[in-house]
C-alpha positions in Angstrom: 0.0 0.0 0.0 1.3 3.5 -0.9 1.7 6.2 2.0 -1.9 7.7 2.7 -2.5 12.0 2.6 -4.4 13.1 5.9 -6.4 14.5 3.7 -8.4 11.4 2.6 -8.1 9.7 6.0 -12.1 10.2 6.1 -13.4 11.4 2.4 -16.6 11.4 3.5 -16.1 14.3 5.4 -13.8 16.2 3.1 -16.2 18.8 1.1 -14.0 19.3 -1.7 -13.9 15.3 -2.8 -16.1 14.2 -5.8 -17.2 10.8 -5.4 -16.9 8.9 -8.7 -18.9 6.2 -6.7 -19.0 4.9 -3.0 -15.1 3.6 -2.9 -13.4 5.9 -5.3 -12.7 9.6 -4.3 -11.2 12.3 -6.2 -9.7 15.4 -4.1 -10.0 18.6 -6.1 -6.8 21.5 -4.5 -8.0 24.9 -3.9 -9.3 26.4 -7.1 -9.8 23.5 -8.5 -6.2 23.1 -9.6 -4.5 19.6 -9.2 -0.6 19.5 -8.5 2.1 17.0 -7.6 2.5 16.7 -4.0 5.9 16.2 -2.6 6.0 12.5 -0.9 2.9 11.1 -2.0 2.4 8.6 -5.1 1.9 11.4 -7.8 0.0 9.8 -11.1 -1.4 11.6 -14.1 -2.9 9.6 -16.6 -3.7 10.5 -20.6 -6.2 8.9 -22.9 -5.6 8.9 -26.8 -6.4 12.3 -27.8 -10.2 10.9 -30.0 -10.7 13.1 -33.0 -13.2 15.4 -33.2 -15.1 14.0 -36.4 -16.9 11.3 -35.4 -19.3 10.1 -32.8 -17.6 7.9 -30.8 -18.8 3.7 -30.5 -17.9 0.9 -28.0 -14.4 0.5 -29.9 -13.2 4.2 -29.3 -14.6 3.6 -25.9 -12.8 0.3 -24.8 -9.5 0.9 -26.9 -8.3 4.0 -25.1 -11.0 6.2 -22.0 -11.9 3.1 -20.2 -9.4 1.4 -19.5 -7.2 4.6 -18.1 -10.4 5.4 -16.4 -10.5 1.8 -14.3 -6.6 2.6 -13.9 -7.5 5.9 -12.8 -10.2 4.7 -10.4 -7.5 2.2 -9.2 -5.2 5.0 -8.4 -7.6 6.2 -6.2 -8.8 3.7 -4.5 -5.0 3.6 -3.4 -4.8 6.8 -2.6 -2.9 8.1 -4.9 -2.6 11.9 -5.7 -4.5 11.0 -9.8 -4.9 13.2 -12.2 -7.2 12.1 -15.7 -7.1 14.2 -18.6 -8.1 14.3 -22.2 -9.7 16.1 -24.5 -10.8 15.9 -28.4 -8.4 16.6 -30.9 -9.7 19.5 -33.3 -7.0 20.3 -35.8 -5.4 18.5 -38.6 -7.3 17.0 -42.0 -9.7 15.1 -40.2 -12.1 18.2 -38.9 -11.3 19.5 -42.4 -12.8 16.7 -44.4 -15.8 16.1 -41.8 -16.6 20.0 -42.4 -16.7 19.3 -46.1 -19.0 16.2 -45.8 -21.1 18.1 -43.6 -21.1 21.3 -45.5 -20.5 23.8 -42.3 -17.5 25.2 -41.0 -14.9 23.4 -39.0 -16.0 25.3 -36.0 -19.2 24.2 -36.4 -17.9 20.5 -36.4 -15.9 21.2 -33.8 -18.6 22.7 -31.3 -21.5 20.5 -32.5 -19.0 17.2 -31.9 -17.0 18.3 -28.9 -20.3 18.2 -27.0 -21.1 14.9 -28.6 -18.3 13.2 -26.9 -18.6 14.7 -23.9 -22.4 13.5 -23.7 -21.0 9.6 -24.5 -18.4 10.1 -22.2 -20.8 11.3 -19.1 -23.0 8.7 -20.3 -20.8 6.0 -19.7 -19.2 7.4 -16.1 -15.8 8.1 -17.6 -14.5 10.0 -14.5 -12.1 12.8 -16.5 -10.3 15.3 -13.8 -10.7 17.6 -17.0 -11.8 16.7 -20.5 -10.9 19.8 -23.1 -10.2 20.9 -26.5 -7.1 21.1 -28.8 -8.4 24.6 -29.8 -8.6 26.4 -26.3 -6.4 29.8 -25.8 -4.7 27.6 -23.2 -3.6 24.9 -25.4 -2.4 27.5 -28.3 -0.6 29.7 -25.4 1.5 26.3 -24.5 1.9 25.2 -28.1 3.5 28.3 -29.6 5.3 28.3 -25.8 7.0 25.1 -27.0 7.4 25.7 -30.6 9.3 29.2 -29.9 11.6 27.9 -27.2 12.6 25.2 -29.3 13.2 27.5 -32.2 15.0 29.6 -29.5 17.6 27.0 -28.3 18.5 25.8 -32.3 16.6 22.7 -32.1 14.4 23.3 -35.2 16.0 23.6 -38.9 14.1 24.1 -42.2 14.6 21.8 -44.7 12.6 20.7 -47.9 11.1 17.2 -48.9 8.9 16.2 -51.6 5.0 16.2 -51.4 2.1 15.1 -53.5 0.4 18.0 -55.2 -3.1 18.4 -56.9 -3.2 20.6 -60.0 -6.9 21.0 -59.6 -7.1 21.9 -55.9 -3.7 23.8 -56.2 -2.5 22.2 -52.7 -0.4 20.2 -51.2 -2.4 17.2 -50.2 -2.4 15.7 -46.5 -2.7 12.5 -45.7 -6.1 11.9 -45.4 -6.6 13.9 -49.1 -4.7 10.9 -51.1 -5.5 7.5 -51.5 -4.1 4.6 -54.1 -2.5 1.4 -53.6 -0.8 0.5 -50.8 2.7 -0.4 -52.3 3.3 -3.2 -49.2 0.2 -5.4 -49.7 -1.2 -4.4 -52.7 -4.6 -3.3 -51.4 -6.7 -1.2 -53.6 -8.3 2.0 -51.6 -10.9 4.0 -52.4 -10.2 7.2 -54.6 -14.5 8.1 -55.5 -15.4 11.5 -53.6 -17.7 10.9 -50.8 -20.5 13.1 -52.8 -19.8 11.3 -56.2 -19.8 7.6 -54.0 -23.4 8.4 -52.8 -24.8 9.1 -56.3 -23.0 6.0 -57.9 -25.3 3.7 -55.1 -28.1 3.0 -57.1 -26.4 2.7 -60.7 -22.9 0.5 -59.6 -23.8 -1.2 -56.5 -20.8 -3.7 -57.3 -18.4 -1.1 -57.7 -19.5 0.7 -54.6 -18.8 -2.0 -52.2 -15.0 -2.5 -53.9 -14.7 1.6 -53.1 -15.2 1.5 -49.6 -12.3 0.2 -48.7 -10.5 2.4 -46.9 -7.1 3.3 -46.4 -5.6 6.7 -46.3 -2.0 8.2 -47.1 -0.5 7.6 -43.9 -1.2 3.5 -43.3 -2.7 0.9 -44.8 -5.6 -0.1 -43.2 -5.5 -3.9 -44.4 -1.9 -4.8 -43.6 -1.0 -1.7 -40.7 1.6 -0.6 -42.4 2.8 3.2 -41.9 3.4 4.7 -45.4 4.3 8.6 -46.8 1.7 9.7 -49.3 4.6 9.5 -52.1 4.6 5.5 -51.7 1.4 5.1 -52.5 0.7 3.1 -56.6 -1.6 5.3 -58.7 -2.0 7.6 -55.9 -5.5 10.1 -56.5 -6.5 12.9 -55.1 -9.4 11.8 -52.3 -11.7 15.5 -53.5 -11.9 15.4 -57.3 -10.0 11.9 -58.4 -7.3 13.8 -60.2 -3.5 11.8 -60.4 -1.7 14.7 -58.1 2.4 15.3 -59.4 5.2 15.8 -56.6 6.9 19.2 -55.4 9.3 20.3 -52.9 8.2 22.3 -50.0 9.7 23.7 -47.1 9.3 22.3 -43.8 10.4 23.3 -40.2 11.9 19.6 -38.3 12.9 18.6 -35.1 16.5 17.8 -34.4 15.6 14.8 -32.6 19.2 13.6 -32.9 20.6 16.7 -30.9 17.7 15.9 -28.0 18.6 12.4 -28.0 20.9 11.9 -25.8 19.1 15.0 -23.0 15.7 12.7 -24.0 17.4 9.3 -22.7 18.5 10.8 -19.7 15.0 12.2 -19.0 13.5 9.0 -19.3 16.3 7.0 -17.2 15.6 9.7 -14.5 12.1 9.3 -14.5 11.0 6.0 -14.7 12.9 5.4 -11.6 11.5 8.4 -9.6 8.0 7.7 -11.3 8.1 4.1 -10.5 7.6 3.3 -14.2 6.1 0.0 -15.0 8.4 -2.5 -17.2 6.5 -2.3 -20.0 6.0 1.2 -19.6 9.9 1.6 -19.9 10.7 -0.9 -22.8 8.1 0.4 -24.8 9.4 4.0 -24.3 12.8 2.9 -24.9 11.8 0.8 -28.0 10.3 4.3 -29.5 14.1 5.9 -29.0 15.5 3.0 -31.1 13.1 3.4 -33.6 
């Protein structure tokens, strides 16, 4: 058993604890803010960030919030000083192509399915400490935070590397804009516009079914395989079908090899001072090596 705070000797009587239900307690600090407290068994636990363009079913549900929220509920049935965030993940091409679908803004997508989640996620007793958004000033304030400190101390460079462009759109196309054949396994993916698929239903049911597979420009979804858009056999363009050609653009990287060796040490330190599980540590260190 870890050491126990005075504070939640008796949490019935302690008029700042939330009960998640009769033998779980969560202590909320003054204000409302949660911070490490020196001697006591600190934890702070992340679910998978769930993207912001989907309602989310039993999968999303079991493969990531619930099972840090019984590990969370563990930790404080111990006792443990637990904090349980998350939050959905609002940028990237993902609201952008759900906007499109949808025909509003990705605002709109972002609102209308932020409170969707958070619905589901009360629904099912997910016991968050704090459940946010990607998109809060708070979030931006940090981000740029990072970013410009890292530009700061010389550990970002800009290079160039080759992209897939679409005449037609006159972009660069992300991931989830490209499709073709994955170049591991062969698998076909779809490359019909969504609004083009739905009118093809009644005239080429047979062809429909073969288009919805689905894979997208980062992995294969039939063999798991990670891929860059520019591997991709007969790549299209996912909004009008058109074979994109490659161009150079600039990018900003991370010298991960510079914070390599200040990473390792990091991690060495704190697994032992966190009490890191095993696993916790080899996959960690397995990341490094990769």
């Amino acid at each position: 058993t870890g050491p126990k705070s005075p504070r939640m000797a008796n949490p019935s009587l302690d008029p700042k604890v939330r009960k998640v239900n009769p033998n779980v307690a969560l202590v909320l600090e003054k204000d409302g803010i949660k911070l490490p407290i020196p001697g006591e068994r600190n934890i702070l636990i992340t679910s998978s960030l769930p993207y912001v363009n989907n309602i989310p079913h039993l999968g999303n549900i079991i493969g990531s919030v619930l099972s840090a929220d019984i590990f969370a509920r563990y930790a404080r049935a111990r006792n443990y000083n637990t904090l349980y965030i998350c939050g959905t993940d609002e940028y990237g091409t993902a609201t952008e192509t759900k906007a499109i679908e949808e025909g509003i803004t990705c605002q709109e997508l972002c609102d209308k399915y932020y409170a969707i989640h958070t619905q589901v996620y009360k629904w099912f007793d997910i016991g968050f400490d704090y459940f946010g958004r990607t998109t809060t000033p708070q979030q931006t304030e940090i981000a740029q935070d990072i970013f410009l400190k890292l530009l700061k101390n010389g550990y970002l460079s800009e290079d160039t590397m080759v992209q897939l462009f679409c005449e037609r759109c006159q972009r660069f196309l992300a991931d989830r804009y490209v499709e073709g054949t994955c170049p591991k396994c062969g698998y076909v993916v779809c490359v019909i516009p969504i609004f083009a698929l739905l009118k093809q239903i009644n005239e080429k049911f047979s062809k429909v079914i073969s288009s919805l597979q689905d894979a997208r420009g980062d992995q294969c979804d039939s063999c798991g395989n990670l891929l860059n858009a520019t591997e991709l056999i007969n790549p299209r363009c996912k909004t009008d079908n058109d074979a994109p050609i490659t161009r150079e653009s600039k990018h900003m990287f991370l010298d991960l090899a510079s914070l390599q060796k200040k990473v390792e040490e990091w991690i060495e330190k704190s697994s032992i001072e966190g009490k890191w599980s095993a696993n916790g540590k080899n996959i960690t260190k397995s990341w490094l090596k990769e």
